[in-house]
VOKEKOL-289436 format. One record per atom (N, C-alpha, C, O): atom name; y, x, z. Coordinates in Angstrom, 3 decimals. Atoms other than C-alpha are relative to their C-alpha. Last residue first. Layout:
N
+------+----------+----------+----------+
: atom :        y :        x :        z :
+------+----------+----------+----------+
:   CA :        Y :        X :        Z :
...
+------+----------+----------+----------+
This chain:
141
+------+----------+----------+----------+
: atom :        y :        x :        z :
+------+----------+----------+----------+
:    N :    0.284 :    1.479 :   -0.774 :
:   CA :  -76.088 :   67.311 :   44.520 :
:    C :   -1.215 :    0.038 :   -0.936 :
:    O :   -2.029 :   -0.886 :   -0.929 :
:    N :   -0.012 :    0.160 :   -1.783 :
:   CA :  -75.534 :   71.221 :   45.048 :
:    C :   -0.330 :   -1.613 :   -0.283 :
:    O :   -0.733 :   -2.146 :    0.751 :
:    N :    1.336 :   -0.955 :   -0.684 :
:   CA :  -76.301 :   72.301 :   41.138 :
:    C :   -0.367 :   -0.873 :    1.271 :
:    O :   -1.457 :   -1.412 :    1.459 :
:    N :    0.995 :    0.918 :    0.728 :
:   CA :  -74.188 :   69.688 :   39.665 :
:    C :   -0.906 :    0.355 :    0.892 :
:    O :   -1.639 :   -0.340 :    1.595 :
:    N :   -0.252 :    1.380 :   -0.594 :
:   CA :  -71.312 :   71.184 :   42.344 :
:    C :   -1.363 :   -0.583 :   -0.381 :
:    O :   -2.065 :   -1.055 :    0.513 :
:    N :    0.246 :   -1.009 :   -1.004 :
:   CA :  -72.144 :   75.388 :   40.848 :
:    C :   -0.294 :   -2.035 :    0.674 :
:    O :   -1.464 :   -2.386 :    0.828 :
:    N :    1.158 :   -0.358 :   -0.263 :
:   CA :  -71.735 :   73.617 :   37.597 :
:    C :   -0.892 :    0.087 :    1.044 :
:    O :   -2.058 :   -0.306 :    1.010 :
:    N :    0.537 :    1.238 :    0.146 :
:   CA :  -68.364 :   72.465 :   38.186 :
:    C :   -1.476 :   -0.158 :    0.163 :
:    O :   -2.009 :   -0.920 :    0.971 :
:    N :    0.213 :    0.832 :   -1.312 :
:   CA :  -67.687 :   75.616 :   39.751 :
:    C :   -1.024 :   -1.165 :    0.008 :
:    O :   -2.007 :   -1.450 :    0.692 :
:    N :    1.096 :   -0.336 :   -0.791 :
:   CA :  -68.701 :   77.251 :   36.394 :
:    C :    0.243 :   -0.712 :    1.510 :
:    O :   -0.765 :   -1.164 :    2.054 :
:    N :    1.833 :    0.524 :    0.418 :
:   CA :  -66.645 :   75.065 :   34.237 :
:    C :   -1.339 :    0.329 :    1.051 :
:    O :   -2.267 :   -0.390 :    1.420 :
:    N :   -0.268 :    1.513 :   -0.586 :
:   CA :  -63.125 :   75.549 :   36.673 :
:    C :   -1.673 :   -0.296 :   -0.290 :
:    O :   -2.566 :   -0.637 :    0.487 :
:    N :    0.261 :    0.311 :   -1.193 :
:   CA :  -63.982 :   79.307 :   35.968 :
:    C :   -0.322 :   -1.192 :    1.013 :
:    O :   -0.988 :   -1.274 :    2.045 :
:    N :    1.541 :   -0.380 :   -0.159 :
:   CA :  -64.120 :   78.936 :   32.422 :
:    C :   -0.238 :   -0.189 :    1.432 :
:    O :   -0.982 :   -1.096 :    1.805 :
:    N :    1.566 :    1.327 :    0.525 :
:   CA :  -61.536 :   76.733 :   32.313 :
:    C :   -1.173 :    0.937 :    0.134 :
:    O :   -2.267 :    0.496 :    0.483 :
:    N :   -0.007 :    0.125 :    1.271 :
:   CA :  -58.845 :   79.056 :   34.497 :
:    C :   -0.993 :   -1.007 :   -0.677 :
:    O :   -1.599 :   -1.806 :    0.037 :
:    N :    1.177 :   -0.783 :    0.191 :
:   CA :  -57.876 :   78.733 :   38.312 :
:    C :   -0.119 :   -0.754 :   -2.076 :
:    O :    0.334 :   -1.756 :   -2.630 :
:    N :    1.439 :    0.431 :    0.467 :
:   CA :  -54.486 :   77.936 :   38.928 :
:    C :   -1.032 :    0.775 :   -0.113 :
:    O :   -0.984 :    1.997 :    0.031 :
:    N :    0.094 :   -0.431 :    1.446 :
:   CA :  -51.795 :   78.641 :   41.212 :
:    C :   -0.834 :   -0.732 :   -0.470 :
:    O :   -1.268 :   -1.725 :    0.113 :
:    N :    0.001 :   -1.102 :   -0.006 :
:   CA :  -50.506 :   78.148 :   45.056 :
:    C :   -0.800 :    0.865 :   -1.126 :
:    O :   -1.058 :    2.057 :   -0.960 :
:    N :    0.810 :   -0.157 :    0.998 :
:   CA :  -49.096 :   74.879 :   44.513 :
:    C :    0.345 :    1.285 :    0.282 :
:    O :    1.478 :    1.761 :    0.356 :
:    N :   -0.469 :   -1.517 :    0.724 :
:   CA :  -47.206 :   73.950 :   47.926 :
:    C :   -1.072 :    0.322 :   -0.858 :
:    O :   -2.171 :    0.240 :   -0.309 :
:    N :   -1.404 :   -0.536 :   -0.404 :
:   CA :  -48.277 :   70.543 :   49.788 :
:    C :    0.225 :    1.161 :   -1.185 :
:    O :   -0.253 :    0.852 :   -2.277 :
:    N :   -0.002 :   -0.980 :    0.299 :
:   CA :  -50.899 :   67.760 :   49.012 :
:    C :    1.345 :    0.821 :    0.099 :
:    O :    2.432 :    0.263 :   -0.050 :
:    N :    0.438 :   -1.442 :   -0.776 :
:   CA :  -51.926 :   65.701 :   51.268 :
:    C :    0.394 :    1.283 :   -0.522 :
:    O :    0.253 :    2.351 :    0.072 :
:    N :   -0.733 :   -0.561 :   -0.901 :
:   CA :  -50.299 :   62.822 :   49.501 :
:    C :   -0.424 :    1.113 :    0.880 :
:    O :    0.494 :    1.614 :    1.529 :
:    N :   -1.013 :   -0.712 :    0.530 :
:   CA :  -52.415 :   63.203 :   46.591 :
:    C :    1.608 :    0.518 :    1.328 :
:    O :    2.351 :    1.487 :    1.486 :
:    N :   -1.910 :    0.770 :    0.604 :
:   CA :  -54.564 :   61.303 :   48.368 :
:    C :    0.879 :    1.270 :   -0.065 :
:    O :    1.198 :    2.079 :    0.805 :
:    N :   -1.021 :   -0.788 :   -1.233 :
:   CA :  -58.567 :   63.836 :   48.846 :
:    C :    0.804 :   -1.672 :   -0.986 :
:    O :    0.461 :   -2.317 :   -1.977 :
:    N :   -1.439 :    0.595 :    0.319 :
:   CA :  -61.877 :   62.702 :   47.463 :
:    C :    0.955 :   -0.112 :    0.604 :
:    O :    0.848 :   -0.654 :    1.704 :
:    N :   -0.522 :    1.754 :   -0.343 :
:   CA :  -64.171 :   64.945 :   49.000 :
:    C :    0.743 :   -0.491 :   -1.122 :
:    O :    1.232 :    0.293 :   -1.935 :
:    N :   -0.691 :    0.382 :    0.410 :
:   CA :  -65.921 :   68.763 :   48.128 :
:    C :    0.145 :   -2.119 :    0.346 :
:    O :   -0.684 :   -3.029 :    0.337 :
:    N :   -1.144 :    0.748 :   -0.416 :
:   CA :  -67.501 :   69.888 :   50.926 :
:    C :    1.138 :   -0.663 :   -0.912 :
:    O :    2.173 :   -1.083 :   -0.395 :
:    N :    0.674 :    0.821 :   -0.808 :
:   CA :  -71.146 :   70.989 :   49.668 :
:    C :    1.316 :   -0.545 :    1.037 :
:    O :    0.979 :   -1.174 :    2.040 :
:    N :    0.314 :    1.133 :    0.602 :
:   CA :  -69.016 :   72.970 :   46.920 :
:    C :   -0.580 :   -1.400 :    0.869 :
:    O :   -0.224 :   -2.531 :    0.540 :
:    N :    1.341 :    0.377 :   -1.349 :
:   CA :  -67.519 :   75.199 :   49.914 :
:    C :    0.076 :   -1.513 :   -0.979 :
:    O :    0.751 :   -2.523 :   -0.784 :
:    N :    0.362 :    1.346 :    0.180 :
:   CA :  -65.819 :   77.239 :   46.784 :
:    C :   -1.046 :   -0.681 :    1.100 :
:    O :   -2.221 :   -0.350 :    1.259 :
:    N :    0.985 :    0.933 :    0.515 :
:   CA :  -65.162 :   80.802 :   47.985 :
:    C :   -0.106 :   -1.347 :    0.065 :
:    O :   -0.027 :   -1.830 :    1.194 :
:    N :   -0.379 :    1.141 :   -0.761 :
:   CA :  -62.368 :   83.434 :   47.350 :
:    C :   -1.434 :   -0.974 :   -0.251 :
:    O :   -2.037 :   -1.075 :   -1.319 :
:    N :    1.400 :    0.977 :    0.018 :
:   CA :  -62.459 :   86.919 :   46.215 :
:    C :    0.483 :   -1.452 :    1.185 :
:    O :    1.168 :   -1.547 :    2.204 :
:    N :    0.051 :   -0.190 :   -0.989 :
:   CA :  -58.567 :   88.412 :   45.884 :
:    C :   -1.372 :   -1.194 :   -0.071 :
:    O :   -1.289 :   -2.369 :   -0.429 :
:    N :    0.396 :   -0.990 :   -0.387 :
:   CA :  -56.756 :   89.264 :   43.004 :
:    C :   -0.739 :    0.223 :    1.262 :
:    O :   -0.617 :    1.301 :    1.843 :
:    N :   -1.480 :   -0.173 :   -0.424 :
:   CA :  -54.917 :   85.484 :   42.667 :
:    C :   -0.654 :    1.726 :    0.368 :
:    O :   -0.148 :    2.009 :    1.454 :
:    N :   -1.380 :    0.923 :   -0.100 :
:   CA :  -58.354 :   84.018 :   42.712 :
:    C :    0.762 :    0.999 :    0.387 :
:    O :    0.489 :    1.641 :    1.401 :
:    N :   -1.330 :   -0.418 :    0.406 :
:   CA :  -61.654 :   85.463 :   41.564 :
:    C :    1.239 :   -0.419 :    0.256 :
:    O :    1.720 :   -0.811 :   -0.806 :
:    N :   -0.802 :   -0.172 :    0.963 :
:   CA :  -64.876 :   83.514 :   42.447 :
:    C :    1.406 :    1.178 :    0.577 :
:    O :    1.716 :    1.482 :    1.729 :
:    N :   -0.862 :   -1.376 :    0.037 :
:   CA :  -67.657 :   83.142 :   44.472 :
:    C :    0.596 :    0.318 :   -0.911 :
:    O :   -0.057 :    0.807 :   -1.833 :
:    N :   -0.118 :   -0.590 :    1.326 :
:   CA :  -69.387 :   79.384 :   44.544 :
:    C :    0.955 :    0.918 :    0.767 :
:    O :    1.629 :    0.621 :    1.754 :
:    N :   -1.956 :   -0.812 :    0.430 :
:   CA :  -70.164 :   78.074 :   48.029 :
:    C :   -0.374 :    0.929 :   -1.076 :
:    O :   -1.331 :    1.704 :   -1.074 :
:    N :   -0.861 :    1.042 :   -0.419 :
:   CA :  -73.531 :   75.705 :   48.783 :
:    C :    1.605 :    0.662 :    0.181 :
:    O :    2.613 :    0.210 :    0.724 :
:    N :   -0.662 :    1.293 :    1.091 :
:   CA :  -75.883 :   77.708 :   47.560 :
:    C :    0.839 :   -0.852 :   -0.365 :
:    O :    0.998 :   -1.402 :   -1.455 :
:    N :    0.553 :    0.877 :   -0.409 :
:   CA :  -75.330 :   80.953 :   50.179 :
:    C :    0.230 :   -1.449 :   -1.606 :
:    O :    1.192 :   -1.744 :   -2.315 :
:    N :    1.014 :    0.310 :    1.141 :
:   CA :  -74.252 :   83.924 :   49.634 :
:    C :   -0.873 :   -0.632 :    0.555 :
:    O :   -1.788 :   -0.208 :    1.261 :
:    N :    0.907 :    0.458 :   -0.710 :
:   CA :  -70.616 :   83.685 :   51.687 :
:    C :   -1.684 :    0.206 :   -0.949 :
:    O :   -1.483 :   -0.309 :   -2.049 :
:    N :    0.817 :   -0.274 :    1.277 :
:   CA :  -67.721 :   85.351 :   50.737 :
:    C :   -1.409 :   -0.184 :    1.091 :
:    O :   -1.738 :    0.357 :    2.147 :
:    N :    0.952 :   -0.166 :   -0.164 :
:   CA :  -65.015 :   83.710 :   53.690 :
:    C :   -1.032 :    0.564 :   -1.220 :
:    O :   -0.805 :   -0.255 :   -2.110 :
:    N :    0.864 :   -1.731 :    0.601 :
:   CA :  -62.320 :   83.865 :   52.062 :
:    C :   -0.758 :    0.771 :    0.397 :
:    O :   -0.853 :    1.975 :    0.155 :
:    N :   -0.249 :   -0.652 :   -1.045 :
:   CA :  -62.314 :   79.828 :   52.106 :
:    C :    0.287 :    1.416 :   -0.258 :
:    O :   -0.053 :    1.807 :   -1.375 :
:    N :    0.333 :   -1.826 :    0.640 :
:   CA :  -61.539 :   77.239 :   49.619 :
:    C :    0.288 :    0.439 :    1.376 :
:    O :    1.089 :    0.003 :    2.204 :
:    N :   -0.510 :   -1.163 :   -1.255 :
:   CA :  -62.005 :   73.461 :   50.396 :
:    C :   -0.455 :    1.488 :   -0.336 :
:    O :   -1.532 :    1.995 :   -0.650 :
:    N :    0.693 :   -0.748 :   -0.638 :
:   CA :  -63.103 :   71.432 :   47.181 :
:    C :    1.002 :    1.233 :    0.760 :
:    O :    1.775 :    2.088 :    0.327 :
:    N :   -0.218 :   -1.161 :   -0.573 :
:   CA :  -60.979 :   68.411 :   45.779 :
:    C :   -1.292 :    0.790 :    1.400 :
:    O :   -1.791 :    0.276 :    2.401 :
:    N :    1.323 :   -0.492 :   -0.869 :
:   CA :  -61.901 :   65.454 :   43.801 :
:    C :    0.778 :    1.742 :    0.249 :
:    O :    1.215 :    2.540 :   -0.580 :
:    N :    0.391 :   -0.943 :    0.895 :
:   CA :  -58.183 :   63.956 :   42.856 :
:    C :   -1.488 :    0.030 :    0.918 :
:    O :   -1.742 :   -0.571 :    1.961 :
:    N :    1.034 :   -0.648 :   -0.815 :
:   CA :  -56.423 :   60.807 :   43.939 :
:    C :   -0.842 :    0.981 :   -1.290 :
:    O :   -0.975 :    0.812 :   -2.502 :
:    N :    0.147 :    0.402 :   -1.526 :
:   CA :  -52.772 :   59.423 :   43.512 :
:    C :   -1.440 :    0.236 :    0.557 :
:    O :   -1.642 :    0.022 :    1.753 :
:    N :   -1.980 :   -0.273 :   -0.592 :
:   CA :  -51.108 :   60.254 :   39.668 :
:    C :   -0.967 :   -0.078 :    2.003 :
:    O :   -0.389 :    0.696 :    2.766 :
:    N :   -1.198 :    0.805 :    0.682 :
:   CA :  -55.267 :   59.325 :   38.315 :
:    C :    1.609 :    0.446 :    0.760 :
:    O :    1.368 :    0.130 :    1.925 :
:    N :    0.758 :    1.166 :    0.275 :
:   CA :  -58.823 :   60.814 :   38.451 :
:    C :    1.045 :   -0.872 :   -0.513 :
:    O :    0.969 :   -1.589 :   -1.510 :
:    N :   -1.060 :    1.226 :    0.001 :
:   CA :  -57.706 :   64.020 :   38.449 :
:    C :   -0.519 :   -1.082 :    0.155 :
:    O :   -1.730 :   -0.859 :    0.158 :
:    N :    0.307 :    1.215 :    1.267 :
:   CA :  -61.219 :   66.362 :   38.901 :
:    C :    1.410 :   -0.598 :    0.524 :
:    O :    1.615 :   -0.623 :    1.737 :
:    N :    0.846 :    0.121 :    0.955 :
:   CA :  -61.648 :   69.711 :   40.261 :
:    C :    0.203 :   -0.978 :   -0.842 :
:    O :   -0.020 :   -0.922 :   -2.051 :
:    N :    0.115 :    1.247 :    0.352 :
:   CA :  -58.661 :   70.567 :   42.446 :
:    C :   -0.731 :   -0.047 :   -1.314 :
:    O :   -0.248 :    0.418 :   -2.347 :
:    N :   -0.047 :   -0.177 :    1.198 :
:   CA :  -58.986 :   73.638 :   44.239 :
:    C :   -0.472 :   -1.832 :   -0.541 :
:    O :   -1.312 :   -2.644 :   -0.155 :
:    N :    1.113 :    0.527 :    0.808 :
:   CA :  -58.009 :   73.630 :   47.821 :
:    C :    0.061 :   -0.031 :   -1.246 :
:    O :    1.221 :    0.069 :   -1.644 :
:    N :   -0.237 :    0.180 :    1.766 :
:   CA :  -56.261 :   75.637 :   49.707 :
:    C :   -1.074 :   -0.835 :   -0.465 :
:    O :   -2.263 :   -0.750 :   -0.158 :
:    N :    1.076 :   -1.720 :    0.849 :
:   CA :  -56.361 :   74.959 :   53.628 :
:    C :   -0.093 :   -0.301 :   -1.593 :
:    O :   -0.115 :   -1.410 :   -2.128 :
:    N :   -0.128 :   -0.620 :    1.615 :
:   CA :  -53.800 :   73.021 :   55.631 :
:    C :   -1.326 :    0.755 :    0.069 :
:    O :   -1.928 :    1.485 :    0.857 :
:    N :    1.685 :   -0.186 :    0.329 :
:   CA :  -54.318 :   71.665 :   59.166 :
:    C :    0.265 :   -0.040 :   -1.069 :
:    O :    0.473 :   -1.202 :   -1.418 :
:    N :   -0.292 :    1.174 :    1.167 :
:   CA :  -50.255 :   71.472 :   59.725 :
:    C :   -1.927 :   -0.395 :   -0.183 :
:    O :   -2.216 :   -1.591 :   -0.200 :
:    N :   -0.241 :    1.188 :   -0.467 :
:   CA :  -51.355 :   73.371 :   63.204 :
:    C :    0.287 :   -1.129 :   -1.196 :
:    O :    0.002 :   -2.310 :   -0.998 :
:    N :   -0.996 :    0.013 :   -0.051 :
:   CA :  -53.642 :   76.082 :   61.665 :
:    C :    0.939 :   -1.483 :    1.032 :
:    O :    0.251 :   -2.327 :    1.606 :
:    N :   -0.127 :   -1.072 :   -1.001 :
:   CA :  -56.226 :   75.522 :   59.551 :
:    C :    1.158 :   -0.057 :    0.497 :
:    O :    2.024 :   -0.598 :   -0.190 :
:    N :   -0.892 :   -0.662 :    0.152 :
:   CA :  -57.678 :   72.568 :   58.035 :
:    C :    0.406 :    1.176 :    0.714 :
:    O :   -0.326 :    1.463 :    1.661 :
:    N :   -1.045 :    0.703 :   -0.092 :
:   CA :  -61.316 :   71.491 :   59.011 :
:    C :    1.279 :    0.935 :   -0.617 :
:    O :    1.009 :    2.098 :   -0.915 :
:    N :   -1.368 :   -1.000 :   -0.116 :
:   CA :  -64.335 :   72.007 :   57.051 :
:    C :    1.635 :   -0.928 :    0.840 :
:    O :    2.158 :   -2.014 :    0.591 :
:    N :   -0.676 :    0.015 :    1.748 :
:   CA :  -67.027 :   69.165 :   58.419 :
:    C :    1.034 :    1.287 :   -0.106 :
:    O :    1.536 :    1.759 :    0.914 :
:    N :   -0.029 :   -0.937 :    1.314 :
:   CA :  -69.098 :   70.430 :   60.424 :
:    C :    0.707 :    0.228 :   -0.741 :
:    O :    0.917 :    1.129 :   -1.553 :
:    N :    1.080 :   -1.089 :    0.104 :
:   CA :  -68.738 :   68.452 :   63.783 :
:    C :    0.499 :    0.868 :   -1.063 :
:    O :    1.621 :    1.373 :   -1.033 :
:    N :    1.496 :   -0.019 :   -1.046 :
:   CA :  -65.976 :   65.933 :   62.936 :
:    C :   -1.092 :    0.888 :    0.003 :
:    O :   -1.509 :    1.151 :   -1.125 :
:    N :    1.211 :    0.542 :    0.600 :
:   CA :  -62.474 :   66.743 :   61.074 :
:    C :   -1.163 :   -0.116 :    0.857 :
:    O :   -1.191 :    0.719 :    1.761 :
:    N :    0.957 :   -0.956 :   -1.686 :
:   CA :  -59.098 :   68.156 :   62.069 :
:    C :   -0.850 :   -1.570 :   -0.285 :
:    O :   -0.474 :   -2.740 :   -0.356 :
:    N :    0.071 :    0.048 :   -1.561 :
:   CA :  -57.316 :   67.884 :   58.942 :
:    C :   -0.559 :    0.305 :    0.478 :
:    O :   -1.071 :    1.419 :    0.375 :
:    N :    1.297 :    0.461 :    0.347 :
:   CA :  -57.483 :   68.377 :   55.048 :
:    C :   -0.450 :   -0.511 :    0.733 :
:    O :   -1.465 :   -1.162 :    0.485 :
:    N :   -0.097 :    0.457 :   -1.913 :
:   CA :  -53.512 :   68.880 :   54.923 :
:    C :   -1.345 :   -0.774 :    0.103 :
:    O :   -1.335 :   -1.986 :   -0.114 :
:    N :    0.514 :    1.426 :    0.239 :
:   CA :  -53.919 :   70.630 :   51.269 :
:    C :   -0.325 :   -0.399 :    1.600 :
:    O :   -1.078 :    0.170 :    2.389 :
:    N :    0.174 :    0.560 :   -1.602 :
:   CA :  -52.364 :   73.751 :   50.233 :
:    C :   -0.274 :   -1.856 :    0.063 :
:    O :    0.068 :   -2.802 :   -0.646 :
:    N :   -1.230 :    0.363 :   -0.954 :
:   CA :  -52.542 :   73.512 :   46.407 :
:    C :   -0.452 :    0.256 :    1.378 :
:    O :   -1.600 :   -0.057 :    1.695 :
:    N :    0.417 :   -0.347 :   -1.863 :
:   CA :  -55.093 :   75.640 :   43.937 :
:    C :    1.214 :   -0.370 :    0.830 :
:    O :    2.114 :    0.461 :    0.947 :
:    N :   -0.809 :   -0.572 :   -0.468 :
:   CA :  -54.598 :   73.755 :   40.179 :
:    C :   -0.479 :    0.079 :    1.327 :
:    O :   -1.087 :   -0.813 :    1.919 :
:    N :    0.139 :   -1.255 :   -0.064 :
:   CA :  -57.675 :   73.089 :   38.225 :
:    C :    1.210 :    0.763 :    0.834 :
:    O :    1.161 :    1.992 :    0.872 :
:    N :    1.291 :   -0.457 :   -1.038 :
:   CA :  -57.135 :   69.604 :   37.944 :
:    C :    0.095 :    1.433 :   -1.308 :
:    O :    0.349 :    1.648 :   -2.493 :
:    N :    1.249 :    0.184 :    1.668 :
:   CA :  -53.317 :   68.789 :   37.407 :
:    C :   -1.495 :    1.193 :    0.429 :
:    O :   -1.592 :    2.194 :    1.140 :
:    N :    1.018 :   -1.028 :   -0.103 :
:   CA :  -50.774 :   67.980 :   40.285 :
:    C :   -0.927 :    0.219 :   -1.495 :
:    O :   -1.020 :   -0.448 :   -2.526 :
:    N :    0.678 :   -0.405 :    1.159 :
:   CA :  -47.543 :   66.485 :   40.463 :
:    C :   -1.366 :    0.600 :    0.237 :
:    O :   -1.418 :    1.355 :    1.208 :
:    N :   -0.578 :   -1.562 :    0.604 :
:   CA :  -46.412 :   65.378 :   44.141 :
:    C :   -0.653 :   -0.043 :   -1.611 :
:    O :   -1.425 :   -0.980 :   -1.816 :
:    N :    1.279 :   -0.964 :    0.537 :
:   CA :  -46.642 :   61.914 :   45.119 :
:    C :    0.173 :    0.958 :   -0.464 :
:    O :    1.140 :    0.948 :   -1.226 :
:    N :    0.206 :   -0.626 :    1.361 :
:   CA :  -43.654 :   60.275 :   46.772 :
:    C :   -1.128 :    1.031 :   -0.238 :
:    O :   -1.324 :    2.045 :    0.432 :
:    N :   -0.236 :    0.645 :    1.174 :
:   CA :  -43.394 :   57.805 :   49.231 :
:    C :   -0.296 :    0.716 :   -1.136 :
:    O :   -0.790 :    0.165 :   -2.120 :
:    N :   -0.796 :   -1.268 :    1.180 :
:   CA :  -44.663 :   60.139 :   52.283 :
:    C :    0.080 :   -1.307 :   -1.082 :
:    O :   -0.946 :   -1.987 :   -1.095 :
:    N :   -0.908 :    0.463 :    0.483 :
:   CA :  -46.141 :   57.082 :   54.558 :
:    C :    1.084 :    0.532 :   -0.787 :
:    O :    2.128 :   -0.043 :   -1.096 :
:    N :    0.254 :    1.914 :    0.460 :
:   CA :  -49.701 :   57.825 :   54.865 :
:    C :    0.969 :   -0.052 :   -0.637 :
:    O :    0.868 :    0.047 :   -1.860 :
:    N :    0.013 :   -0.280 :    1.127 :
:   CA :  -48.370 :   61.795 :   55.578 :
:    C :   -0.214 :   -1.084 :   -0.729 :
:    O :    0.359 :   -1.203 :   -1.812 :
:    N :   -1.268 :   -0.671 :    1.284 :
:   CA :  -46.038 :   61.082 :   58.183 :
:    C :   -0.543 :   -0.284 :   -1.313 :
:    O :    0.067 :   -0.901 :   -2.186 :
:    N :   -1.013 :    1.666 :    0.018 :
:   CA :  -49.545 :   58.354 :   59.967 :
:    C :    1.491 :    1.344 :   -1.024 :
:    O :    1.489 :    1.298 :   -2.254 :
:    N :    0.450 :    0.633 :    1.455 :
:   CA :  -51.700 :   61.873 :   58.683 :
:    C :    0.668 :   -1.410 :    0.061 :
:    O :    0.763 :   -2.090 :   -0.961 :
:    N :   -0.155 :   -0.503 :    0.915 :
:   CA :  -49.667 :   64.100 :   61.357 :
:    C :   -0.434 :   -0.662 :   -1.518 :
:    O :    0.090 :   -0.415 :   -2.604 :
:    N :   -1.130 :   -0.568 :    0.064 :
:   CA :  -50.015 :   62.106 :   63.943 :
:    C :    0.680 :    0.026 :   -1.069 :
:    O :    1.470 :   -0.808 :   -1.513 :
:    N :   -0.247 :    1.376 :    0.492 :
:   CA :  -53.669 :   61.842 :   63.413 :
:    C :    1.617 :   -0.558 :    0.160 :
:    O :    1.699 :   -1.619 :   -0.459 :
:    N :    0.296 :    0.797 :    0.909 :
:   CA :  -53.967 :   65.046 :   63.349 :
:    C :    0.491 :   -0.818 :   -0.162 :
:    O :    1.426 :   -0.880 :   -0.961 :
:    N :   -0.721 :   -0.701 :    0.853 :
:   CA :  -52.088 :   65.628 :   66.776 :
:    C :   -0.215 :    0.026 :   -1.615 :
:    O :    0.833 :   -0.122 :   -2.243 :
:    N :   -1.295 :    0.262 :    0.041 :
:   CA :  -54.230 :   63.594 :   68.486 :
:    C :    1.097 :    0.466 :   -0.804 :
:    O :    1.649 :   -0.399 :   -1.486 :
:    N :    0.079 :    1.063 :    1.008 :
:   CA :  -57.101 :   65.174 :   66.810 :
:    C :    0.994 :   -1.154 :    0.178 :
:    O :    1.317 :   -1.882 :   -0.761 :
:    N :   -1.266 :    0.995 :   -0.250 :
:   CA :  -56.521 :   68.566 :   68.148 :
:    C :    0.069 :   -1.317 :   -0.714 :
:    O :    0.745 :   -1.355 :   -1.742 :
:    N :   -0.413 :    0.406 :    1.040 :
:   CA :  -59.661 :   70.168 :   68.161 :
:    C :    1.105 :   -1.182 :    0.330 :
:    O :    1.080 :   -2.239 :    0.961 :
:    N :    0.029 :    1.212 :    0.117 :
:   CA :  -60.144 :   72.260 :   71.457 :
:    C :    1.027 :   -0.516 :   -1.330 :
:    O :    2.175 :   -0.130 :   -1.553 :
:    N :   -0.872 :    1.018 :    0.731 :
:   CA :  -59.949 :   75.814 :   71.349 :
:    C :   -0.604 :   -1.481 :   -0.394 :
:    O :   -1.450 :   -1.624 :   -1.276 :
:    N :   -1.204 :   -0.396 :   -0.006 :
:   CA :  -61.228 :   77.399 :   74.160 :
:    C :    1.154 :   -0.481 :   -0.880 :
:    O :    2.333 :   -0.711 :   -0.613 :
:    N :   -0.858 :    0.415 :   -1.124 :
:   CA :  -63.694 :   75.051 :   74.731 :
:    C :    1.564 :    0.337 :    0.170 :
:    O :    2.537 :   -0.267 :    0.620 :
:    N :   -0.464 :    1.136 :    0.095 :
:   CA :  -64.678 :   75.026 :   71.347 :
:    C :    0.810 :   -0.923 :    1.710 :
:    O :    1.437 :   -1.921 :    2.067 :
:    N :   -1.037 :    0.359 :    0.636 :
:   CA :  -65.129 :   78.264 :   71.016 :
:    C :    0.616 :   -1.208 :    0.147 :
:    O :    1.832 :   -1.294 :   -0.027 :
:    N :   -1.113 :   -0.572 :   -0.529 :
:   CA :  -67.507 :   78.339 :   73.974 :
:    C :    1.589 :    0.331 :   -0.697 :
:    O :    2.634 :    0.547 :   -0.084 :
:    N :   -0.832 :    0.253 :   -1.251 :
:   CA :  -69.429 :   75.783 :   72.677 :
:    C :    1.257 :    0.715 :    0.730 :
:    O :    2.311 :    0.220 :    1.129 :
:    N :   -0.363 :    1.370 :    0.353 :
:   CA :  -69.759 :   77.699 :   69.172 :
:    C :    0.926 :   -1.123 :    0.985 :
:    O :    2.107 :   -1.459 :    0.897 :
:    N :   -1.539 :   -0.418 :    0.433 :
:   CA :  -70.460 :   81.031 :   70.865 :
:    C :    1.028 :   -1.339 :   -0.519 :
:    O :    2.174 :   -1.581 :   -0.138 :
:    N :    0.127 :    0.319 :    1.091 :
:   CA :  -73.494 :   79.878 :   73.264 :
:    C :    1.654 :    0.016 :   -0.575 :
:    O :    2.661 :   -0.425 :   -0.020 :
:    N :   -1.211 :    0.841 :    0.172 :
:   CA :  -73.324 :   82.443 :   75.728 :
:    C :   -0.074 :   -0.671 :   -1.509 :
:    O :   -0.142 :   -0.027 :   -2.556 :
:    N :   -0.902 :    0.071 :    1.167 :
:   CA :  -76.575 :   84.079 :   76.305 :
:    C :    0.739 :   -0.872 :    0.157 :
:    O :    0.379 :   -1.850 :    0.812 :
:    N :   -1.268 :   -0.764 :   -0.156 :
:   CA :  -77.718 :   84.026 :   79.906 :
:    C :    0.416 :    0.012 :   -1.054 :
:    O :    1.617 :   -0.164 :   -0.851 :
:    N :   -1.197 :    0.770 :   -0.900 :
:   CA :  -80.056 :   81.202 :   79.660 :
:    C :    1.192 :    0.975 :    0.093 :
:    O :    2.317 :    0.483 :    0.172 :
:    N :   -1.058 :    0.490 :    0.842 :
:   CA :  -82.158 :   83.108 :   76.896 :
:    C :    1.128 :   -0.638 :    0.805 :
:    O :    2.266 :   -0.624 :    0.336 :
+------+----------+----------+----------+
């Protein structure tokens, strides 16, 4: 086994997580004054960042990735789950329909996000669909 290349490490050499740069990026977003609109069930880009071990990180240099917003709570924090298009069959990501194009729920990552993260509304998802996520979440905790 010593000769296999572990792929993970070696990703990570090559790309190193920018967390300088993150953090950067989340002192702008702290101090954004204004909250965007949102309403649960809508799919926004969402500056999710550059995160530890496992966690999902954003993509990209803004570290964006869509997220679907499950629950409002109030004008300034929602429960939001990281969408990939990755299609995964596994318990821990729901498979859905979005925008003509399979997309999956990484329920076992949903957080409480600040509204300030949020950037460009890239649609909604419907009530039935929103119901079965929800589900898919009860399931995972």
């Amino acid at each position: 086994m010593s000769g296999l290349i572990d792929i993970k490490n070696c990703y990570n050499l090559i790309m190193p997580k920018d967390s300088d740069g993150w953090n950067n990026r989340k002192k702008n977003l702290h101090s954004r004054e204004n909250y965007p609109r949102f309403n649960t069930g809508d799919v926004r880009c969402c500056s999710i960042g550059v995160n530890v071990g496992n966690e999902q990180d954003g993509k990209n240099r803004p570290a964006n990735r869509p997220v679907l917003i499950i629950r409002k709570f109030n004008h300034n924090l929602f429960y939001g789950v990281p969408l990939i298009t990755q299609n995964k069959n596994n318990p821990f990501y729901f498979q859905f329909e979005f925008k003509g194009r399979r997309v999956s729920a990484m329920t076992s990552q949903m957080r409480v996000l600040d509204a300030r993260r949020l950037g460009r509304r890239l649609g909604t998802v419907g009530n039935e669909t929103l119901e079965e996520i929800a589900k898919a979440i009860k399931e995972t905790f």
